[in-house]
Backbone as JSON, one array per atom type, in Angstrom:
{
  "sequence": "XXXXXXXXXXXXXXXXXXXXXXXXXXXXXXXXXXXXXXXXXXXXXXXXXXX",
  "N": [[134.27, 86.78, 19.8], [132.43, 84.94, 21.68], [130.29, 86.72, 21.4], [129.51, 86.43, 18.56], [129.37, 84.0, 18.19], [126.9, 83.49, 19.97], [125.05, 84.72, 18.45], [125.33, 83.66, 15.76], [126.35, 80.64, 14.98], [127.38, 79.5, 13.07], [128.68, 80.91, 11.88], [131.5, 81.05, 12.34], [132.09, 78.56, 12.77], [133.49, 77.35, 10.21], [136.31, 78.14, 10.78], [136.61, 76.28, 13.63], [139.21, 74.48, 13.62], [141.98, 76.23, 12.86], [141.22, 77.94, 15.34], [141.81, 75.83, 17.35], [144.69, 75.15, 16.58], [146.17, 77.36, 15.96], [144.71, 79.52, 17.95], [145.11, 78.61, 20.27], [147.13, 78.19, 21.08], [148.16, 80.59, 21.65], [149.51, 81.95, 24.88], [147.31, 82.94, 27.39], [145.38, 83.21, 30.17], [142.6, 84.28, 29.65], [142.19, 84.05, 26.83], [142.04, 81.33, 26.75], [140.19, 80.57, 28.31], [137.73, 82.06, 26.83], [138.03, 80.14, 24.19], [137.36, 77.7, 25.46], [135.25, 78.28, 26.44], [133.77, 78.68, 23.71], [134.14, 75.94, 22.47], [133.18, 74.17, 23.87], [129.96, 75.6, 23.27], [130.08, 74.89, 20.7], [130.33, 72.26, 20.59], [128.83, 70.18, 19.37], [128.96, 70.96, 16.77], [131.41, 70.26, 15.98], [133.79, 68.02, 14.69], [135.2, 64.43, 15.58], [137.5, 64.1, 16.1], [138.31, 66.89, 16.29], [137.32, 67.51, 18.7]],
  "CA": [[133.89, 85.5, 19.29], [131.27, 84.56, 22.14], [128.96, 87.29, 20.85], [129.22, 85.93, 17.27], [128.76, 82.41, 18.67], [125.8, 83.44, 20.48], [124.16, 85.22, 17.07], [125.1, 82.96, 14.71], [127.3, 79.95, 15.45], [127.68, 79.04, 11.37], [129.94, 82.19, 10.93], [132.63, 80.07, 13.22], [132.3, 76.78, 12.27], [135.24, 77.39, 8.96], [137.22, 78.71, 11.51], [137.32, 75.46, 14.9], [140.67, 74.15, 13.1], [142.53, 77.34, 13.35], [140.95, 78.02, 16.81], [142.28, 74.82, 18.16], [145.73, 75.18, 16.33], [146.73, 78.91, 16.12], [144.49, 80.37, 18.95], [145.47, 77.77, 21.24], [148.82, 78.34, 21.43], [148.48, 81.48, 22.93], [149.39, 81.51, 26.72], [146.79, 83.67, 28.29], [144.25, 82.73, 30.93], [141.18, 84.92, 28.95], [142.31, 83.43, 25.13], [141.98, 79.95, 26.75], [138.73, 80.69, 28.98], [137.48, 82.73, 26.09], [138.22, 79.06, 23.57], [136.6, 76.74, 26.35], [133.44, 78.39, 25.61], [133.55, 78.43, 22.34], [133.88, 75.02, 22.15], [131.47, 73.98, 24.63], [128.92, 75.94, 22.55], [130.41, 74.43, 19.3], [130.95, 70.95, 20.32], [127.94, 69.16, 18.59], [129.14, 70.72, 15.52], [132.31, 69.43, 15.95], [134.49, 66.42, 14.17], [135.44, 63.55, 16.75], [138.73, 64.33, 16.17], [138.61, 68.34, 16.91], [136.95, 67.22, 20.46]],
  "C": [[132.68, 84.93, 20.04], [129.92, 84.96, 21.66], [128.24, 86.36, 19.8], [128.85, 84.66, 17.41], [127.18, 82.34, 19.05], [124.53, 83.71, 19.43], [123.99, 84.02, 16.25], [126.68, 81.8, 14.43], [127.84, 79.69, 13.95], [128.98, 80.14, 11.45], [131.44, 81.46, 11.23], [133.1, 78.81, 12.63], [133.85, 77.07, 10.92], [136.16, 77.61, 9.9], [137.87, 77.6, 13.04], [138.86, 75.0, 14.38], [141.93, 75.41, 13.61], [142.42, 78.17, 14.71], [141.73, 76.9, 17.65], [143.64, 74.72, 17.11], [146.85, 75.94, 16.66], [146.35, 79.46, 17.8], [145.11, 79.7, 20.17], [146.19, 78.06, 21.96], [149.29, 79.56, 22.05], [148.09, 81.71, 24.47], [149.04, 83.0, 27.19], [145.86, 83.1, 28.81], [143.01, 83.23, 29.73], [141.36, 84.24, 27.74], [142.0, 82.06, 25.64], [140.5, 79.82, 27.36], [137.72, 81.08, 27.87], [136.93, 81.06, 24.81], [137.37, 77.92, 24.25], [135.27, 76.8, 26.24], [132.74, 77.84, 24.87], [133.2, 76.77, 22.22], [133.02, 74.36, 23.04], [130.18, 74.59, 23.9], [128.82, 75.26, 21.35], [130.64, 72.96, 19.35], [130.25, 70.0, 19.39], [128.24, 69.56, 17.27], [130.95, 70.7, 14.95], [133.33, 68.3, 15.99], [134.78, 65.27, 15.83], [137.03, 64.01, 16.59], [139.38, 66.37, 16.73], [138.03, 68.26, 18.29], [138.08, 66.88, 20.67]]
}
């Protein structure tokens, strides 16, 4: 997902909801470090309410 973030952040965007619902919820250090990114890269094109 970082790669694809780094290419082309659009491909993602349909997908922060289910990242912050589904992926969330799994308890591993790397899936959550991995998500922290993401949304740090993705935050400006995300809702006030998915911050």
């Amino acid at each position: 997902m970082k790669r694809i973030c780094k290419e082309n952040k659009s491909l993602l965007l349909p997908f922060i909801d289910r990242f912050l619902n589904e992926v969330s919820e799994i308890d591993q250090a790397s899936v959550q470090w991995t998500l922290s990114q993401l949304f740090g890269s993705l935050q400006k094109e995300m809702s006030k309410d998915q911050i």
